[in-house]
C-alpha positions in Angstrom: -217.8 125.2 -83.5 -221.2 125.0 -82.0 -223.9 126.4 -84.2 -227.1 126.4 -82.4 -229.6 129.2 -82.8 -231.7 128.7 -79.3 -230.5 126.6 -76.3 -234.4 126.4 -75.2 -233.6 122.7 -75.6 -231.6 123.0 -72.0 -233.3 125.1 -70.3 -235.0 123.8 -68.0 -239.2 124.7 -67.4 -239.8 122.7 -64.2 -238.8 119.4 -63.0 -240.5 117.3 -60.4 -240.8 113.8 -58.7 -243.9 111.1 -58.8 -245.6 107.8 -58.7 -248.3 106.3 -60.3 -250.3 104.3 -58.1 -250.3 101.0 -60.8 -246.8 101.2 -60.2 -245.5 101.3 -56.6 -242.2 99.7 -57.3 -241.0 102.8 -59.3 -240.5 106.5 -58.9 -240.7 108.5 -61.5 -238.8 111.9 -62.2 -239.7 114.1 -64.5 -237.9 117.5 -66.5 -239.8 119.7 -68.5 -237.6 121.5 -71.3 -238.6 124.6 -73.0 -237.8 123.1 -76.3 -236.8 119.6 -76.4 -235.4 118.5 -79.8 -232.2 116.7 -80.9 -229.1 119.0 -81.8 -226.2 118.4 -83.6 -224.7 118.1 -79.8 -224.8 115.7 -77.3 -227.7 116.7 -74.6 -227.3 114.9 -71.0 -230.5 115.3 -68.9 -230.3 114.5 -65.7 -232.2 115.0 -62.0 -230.3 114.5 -58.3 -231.9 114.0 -55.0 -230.5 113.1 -51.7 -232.3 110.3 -49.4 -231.5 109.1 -46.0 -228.1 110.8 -46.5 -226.8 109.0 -49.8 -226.7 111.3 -53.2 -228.2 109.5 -56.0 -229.0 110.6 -59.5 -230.8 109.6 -62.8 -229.1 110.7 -66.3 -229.3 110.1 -70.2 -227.5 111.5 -73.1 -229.8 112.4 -76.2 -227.5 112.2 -79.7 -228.2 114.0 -82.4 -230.5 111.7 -84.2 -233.4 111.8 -81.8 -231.7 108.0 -80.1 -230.8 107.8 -76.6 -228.5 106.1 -74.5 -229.8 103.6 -72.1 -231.3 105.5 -68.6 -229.2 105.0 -65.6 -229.9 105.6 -61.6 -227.3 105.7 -58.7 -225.1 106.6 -56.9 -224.3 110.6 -57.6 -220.7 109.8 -57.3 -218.6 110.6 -60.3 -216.9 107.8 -61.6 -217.9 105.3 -59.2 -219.6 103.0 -61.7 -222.2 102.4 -59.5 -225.4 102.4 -61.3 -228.7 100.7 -62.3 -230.7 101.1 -65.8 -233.8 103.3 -65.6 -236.1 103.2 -68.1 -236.2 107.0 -69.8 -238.8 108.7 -72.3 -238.6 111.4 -74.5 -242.0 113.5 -75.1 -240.7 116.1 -77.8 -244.0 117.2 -78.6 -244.6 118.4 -74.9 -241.0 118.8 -73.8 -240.5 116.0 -71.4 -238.3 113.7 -70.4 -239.1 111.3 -67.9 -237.1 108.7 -65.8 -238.8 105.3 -64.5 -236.8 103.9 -61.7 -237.0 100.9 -59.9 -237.2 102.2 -55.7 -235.0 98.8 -55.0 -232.0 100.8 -56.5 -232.5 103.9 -54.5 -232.9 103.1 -51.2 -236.6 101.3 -51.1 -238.5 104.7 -50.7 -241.8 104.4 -48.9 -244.5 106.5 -48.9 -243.8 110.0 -46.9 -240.3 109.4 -47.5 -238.6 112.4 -48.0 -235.6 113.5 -50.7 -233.8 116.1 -50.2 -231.4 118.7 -52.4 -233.6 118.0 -55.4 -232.1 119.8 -58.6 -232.5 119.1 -62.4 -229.0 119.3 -64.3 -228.4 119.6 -68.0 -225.2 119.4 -69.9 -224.2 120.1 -73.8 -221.6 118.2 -74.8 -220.1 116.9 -78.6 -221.4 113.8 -80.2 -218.1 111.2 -80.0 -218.4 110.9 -83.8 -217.6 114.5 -84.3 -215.5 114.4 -81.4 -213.6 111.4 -83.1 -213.1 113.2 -86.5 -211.4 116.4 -84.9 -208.9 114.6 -83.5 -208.0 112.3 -86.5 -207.6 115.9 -88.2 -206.0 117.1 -85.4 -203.0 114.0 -85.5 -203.2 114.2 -89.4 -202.4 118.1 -89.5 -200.2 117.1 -87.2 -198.0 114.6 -89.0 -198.3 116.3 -92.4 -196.4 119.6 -90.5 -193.5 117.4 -89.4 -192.6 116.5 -92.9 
């Protein structure tokens, strides 16, 4: 049962694309939480954009001790298994979390390039640990009722 007291750490402030001009290989992307902090759930962050007609996408999954899964970038395709690592941060004292991906993995943007349906997404979803344990519970309930 999910007992959370405030979901400000999904909800999402502002979100927003830039470069930084030491770095011209990379674009970075950029979500602004009302409350980030780890949660006894699973949190998946991501951001998806649309350039030169092909849907792409960077995510993460926070766990619930404050670690994170390694950043990925591609194709926003479900399933497709078509993705790069990105390199992601997590700012909890100003609410941020921020993608760096390398531009070869998302179609070489230029300069006055243009990305289009731009929208920040964020999921809640169980830790696999917990996840796990209820359905070892589940099979041992179960197997104890048959008997």
């Amino acid at each position: 049962m999910l007992q959370i007291n405030s979901f400000d750490f999904i909800n999402i402030d502002s979100a927003w694309f830039h470069e930084n001009e030491f770095e011209s290989n990379y674009l970075y992307t950029t979500v602004k939480l009302k409350d980030l902090e780890p949660t006894s759930q699973r949190g998946i962050y991501s951001i998806h954009w649309t350039f030169n007609g092909v849907s792409y996408a960077s995510w993460n999954h926070l766990h619930n001790d404050g670690e994170n899964s390694l950043g990925h970038v591609g194709l926003d395709k479900p399933f497709t298994n078509k993705f790069n690592d990105a390199e992601v941060s997590y700012d909890f004292n100003r609410n941020i979390v921020e993608f760096k991906i390398d531009k070869g993995h998302i179609g070489n943007l230029k300069p006055g390039d243009i990305l289009t349906y731009t929208y920040a997404w964020i999921a809640l979803t169980e830790n696999i640990d917990s996840f796990l344990r209820k359905i070892q519970l589940i099979h041992v309930n179960e197997v104890e009722s048959r008997h």
